[in-house]
C-alpha positions in Angstrom: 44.7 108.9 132.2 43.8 107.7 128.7 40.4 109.3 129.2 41.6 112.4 130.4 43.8 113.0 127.6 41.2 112.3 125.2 38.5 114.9 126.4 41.9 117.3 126.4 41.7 116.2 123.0 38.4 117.0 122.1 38.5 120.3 123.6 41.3 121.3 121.8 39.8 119.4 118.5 36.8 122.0 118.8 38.9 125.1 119.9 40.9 124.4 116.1 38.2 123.5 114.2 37.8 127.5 113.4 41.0 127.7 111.9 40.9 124.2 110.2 42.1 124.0 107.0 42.6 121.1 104.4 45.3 118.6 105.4 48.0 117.0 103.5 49.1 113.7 103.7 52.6 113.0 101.8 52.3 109.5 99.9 56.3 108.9 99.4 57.3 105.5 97.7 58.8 104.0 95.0 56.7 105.1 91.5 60.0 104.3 90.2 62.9 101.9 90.8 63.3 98.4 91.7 59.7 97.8 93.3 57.6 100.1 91.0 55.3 97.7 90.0 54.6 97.3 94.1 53.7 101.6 94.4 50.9 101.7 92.9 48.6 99.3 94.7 50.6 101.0 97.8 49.5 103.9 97.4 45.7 102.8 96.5 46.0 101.6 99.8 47.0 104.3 101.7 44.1 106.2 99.1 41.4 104.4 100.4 41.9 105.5 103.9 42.4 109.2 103.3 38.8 108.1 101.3 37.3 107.0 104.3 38.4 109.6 106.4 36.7 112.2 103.8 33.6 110.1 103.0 32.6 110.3 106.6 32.8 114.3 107.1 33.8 113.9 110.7 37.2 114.4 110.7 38.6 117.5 112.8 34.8 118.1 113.4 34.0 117.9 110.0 35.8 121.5 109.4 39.2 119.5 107.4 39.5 117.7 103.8 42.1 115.1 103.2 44.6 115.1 100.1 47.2 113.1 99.3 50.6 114.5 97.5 52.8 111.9 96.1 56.6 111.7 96.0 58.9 109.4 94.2 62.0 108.0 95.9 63.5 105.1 93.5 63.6 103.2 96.2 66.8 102.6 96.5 68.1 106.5 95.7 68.7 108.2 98.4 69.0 111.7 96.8 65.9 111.2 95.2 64.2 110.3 98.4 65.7 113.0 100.6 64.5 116.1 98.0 60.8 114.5 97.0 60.9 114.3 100.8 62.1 118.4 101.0 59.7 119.1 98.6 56.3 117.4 100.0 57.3 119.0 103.5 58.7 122.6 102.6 56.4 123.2 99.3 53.6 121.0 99.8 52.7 121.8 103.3 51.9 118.2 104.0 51.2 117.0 107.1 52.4 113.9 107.9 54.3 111.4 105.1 53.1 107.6 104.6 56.8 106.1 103.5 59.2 105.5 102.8 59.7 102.2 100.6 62.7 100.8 100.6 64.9 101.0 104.2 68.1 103.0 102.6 66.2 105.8 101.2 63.6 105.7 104.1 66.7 106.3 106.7 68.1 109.1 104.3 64.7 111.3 104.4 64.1 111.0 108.1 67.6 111.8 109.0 67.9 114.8 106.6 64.2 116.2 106.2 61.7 114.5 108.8 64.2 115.1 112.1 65.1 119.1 111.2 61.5 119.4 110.1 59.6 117.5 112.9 57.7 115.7 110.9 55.9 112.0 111.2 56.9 109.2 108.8 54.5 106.2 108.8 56.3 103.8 106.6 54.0 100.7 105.1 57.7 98.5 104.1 60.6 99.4 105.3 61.4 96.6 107.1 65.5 97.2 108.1 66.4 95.6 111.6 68.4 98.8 112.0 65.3 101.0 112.0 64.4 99.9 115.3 67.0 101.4 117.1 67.6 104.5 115.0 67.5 108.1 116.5 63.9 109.4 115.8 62.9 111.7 118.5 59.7 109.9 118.5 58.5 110.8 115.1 59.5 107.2 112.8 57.0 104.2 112.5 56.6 101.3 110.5 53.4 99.4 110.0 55.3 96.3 108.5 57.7 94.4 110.7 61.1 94.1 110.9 63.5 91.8 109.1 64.8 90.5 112.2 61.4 88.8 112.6 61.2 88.3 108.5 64.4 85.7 108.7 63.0 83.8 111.8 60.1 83.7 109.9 61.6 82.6 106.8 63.7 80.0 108.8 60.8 78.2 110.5 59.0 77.6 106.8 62.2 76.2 106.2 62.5 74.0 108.6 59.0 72.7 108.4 59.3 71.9 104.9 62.4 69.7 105.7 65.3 71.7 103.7 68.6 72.2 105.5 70.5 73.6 103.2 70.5 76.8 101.3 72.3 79.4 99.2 71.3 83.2 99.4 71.5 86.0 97.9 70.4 89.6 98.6 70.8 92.9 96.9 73.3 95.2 98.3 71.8 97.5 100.6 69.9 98.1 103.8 67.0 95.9 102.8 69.0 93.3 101.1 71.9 92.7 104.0 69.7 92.9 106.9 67.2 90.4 106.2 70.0 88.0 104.6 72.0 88.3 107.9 68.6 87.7 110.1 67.7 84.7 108.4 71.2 82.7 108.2 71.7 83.9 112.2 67.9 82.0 112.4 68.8 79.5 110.3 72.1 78.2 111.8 71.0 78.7 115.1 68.4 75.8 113.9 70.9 73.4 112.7 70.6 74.7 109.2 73.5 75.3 106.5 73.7 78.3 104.4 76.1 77.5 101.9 76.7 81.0 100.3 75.3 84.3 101.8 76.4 86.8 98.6 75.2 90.4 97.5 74.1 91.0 94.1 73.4 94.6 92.5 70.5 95.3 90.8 70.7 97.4 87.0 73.2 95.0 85.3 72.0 93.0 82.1 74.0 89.6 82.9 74.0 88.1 86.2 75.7 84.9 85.3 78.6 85.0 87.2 76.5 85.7 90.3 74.4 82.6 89.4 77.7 80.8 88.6 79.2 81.1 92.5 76.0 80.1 93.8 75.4 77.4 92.0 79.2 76.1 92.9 78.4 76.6 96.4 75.2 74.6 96.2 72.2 74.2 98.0 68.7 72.8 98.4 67.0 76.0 97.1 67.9 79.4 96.5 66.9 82.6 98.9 66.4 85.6 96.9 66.5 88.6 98.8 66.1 91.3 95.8 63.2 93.2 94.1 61.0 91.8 92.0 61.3 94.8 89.4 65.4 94.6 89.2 68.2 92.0 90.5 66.0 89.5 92.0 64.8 89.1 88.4 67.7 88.4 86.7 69.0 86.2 89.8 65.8 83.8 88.8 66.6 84.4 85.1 69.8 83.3 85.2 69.7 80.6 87.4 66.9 78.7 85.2 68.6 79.6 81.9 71.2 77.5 83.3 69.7 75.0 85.7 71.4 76.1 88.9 68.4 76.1 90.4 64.9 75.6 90.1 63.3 76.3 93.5 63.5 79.7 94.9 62.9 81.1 98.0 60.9 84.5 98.1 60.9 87.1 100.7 58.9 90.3 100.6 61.0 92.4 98.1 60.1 89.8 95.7 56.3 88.7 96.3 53.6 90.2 93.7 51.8 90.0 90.8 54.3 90.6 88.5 56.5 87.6 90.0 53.3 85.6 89.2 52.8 87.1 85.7 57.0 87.0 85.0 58.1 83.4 86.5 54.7 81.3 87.6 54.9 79.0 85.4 59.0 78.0 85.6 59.6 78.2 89.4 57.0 75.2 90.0 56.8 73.9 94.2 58.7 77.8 95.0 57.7 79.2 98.2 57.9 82.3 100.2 56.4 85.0 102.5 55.4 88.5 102.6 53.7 90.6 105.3 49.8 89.1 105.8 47.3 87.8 108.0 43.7 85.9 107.5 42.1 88.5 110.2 38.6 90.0 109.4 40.4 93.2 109.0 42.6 91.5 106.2 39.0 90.4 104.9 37.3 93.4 104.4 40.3 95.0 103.4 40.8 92.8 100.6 36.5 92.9 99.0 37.0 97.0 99.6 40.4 96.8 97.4 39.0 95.0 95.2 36.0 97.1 95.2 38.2 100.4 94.3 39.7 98.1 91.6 43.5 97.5 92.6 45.2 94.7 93.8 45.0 94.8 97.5 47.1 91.8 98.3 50.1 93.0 96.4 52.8 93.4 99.0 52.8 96.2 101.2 49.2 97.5 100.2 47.4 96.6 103.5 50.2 98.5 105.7 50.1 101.0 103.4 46.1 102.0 104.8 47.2 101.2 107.9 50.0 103.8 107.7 47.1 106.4 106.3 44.7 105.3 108.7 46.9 105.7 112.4 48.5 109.1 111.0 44.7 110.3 110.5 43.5 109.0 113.6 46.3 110.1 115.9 45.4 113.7 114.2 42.0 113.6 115.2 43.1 112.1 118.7 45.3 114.8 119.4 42.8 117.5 118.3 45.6 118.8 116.1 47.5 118.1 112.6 50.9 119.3 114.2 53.3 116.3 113.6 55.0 117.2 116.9 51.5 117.7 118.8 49.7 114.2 117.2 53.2 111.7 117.2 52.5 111.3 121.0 48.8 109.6 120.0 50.3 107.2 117.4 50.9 104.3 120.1 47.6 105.4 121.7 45.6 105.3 118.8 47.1 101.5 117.6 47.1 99.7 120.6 44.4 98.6 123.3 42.6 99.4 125.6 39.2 100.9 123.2 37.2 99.2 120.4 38.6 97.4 117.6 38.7 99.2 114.4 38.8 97.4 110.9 38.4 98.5 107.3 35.4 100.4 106.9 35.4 101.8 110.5 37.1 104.7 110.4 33.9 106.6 110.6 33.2 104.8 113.4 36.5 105.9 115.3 36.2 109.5 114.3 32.9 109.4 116.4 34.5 107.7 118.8 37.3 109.5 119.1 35.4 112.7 118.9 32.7 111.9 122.0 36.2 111.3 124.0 36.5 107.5 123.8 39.2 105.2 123.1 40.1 103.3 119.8 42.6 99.7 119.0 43.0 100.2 115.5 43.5 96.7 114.3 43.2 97.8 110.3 43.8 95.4 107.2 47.2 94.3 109.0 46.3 93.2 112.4 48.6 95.6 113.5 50.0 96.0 116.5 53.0 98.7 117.5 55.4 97.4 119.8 58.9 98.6 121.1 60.0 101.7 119.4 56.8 102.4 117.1 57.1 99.0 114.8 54.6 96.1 113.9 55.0 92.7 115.7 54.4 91.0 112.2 52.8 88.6 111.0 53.1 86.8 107.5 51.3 85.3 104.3 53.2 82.0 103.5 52.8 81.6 99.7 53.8 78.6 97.3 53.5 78.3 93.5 51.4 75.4 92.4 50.1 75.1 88.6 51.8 78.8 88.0 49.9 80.5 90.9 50.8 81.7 93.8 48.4 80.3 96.5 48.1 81.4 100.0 49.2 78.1 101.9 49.5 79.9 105.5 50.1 82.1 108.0 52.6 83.0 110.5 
C-alpha cells in the first residue's frame, strides 16, 4: 500500500510541478521572552534544513524554492503567538509552521489559527503532557517528547544518583505545571519525597520569598522547572545569595549556553537533562551546526531541523504543499519501513522519494513519531563539573 501511494505521489508531484511556485515555511518561536536566548540556534536549525532541501534542486521536481518567514510568540504570550501565527498564514502565504515554543502559546495558535486555517504545525519543544491528547484534526506534531516521559526521565537520574528527597519549583503555566506534576507522580511512585511542588512567576525582580518557602520545606536539591532567560534565573539567584541551596536540578526550559555562561561556575556537581541522543544523526548534525556557525546542541536546535526536515519531506511525499493534502505523509515519512535518513541526506530522500520509494527519517533527533504525531524521546543527561556542563549520558 505504501508503494502505491507513493507512485500516486509522484504522479501527482509531476502533474504540479507546472504550477509550482516558491514555498513558505513559517519559523514561529520565541525571539523574544523567557527562552530567547534558545530561538536563535532554533531557528538555525530549522534553516539548515530548508538549506538542504534548496541546495539539492530536487525538491517538487526541482520546479519549488524554500523560504523561511519568522514569527515571534514570547513564548509564554498567547496573543502574541496567536496574531504572528494569523499573520504568517493569512499574509505570508506560508505553508506549513515549524513551532511553537513554549506549550501555552503553542495550544493558543493551533486552536485559533492552525484548526480554522488547516494548517500543519511541527513544533521542535513544546513538550505539554496535555498536547497529546488535544483536538487537532490531524494537523499538530511535536518533534520533542512529552513531559510525561521528561519527569520519568528526570526521576530515574534521580534515583540513580541516590537522592530521595527534593523540592521543586516550576513556572506557572503549561510547561511549568505539567512536567512538575509528571515528575513528582514518577518520583513518589519510586519511593521518593518531594517536599514542596510550588509555582513561581517569571518577570519579578525579587524572588526571595519563593526561595524562602523552599528552603523551609527542605530538600536534597532543588528542581527548577522555569526558563533560563526569566524565573528559573532568579530561582538560582536567590537561592545561592542565600544558601538555600546549592545543587539544582535542570530540566529542558533551563539547559543552554547561557545557563553555562550565567551560573557554571556556582552551581558546582548540578545536573539535568534536555532532549538528546549520541546517534550518528546527532553526530553529523552537530559538525554541520557547527559548520554554519551556531550552536547546535543548544536545546531544542536538533528538533527544530527535524521539524523543517518531515514538513519538507511529507510535501514532497505527497506531491503537494497543501497542509491538508501532505499532513497524511508526516507519519509515513518519520517512521519505517524505507532507508534511514540523517543530516546531510535530504538530497538523498528527495531522490528517493521522487523514483517512488520509501524513506525512515531518523534526523539529528533519532526521531521517531509515535501515538498521536509526538516523539518517543530520548535525553542528554548533563552535569556541571569545573563550570561546564558535560554530557555524562543518555537516556
Amino acid at each position: 500500500m505504501k508503494k502505491l501511494l507513493a507512485a500516486t505521489a509522484a504522479t501527482a508531484l509531476l502533474a504540479g510541478a507546472a504550477q509550482a511556485e516558491d514555498v513558505k515555511i513559517g519559523i514561529l518561536l520565541g525571539f523574544t521572552g523567557p527562552l530567547e536566548s534558545l530561538a536563535p540556534d532554533m531557528a538555525a536549525g530549522a534553516n539548515l534544513a530548508i538549506d538542504e532541501v534548496n541546495a539539492s534542486g530536487l525538491f517538487l521536481d526541482g520546479a519549488s524554492t524554500v523560504t523561511a518567514v519568522n514569527g515571534d510568540t514570547g513564548c509564554v504570550d498567547a496573543g502574541l503567538a496567536v496574531a504572528s501565527a494569523e499573520r504568517l498564514v493569512t499574509s505570508d502565504k506560508v505553508n506549513g509552521i515549524v513551532g511553537g515554543m513554549c506549550s501555552g502559546e503553542t495550544t493558543a495558535s493551533l486552536q485559533n489559527v492552525a484548526l480554522p486555517n488547516g494548517m500543519v504545525m511541527i513544533s521542535p519543544s513544546a513538550t505539554s503532557p496535555a498536547l497529546t491528547t488535544i483536538e487537532d484534526n490531524g494537523l499538530f506534531f511535536r518533534t520533542s517528547p512529552s513531559d510525561a516521559r521528561q519527569g520519568q526521565v528526570m526521576s530515574d537520574i534521580l534515583n540513580n544518583r541516590g537522592i530521595k528527597e527534593v523540592a521543586v519549583t516550576y513556572t506557572n503555566n503549561d510547561y511549568g505545571k505539567g512536567l512538575a506534576d509528571s515528575f513528582q507522580a514518577a518520583f513518589e511512585a519510586s519511593g521518593g519525597t518531594v517536599t514542596i511542588n510550588a509555582a513561581h512567576e517569571d518577570g519579578k525582580a525579587d524572588y526571595s520569598a519563593e526561595v524562602g518557602a523552599l528552603a523551609s520545606a527542605g530538600g536534597e536539591v532543588l528542581v527548577v522547572a522555569g526558563y533560563v532567560d526569566q524565573g528559573g534565573a532568579g530561582i538560582i539567584n536567590g537561592s545561592l545569595d542565600s544558601g538555600a541551596f546549592d545543587t539544582f536540578v535542570f530540566p529542558d526550559g533551563m539547559v543552554s549556553e547561557t545557563l553555562e555562561k550565567n551560573f557554571g561556575d556556582m552551581v558546582e556537581g548540578s545536573f539535568g537533562q534536555h532532549p538528546g541522543n549520541d546517534s550518528d544523526g546527532g553526530a553529523k548534525f552537530n559538525a554541520a551546526g557547527e559548520a554554519a556557525g551556531f550552536v547546535p546542541t543548544n536545546a531544542f536546535s536538533p528538533e527544530s531541523y527535524d521539524a523543517a526536515a518531515l514538513i519538507l519531506l511529507a510535501m514532497q511525499a505527497a506531491g503537494s504543499t497543501d497542509p491538508q493534502v501532505y499532513k497524511d505523509k508526516v507519519m509515513e515519512v518519520a517512521n519505517a519501513p524505507g532507508e534511514q535518513i540523517l543530516p546531510g541526506d535530504l538530497a538523498k530522500a528527495l531522490q528517493i522519494i521522487k523514483d517512488g520509494g520509501d524513506v525512515d527519517f531518523v534526523g539529528a533527533s533519532a526521531v521517531e513519531l509515535i501515538g498521536p504525531g509526538e516523539s518517543a524521546g530520548n535525553y542528554r543527561e548533563i552535569e556541571f563539573k569545573d563550570g561546564k556542563m558535560t554530557t555524562v549520558g543518555y537516556h
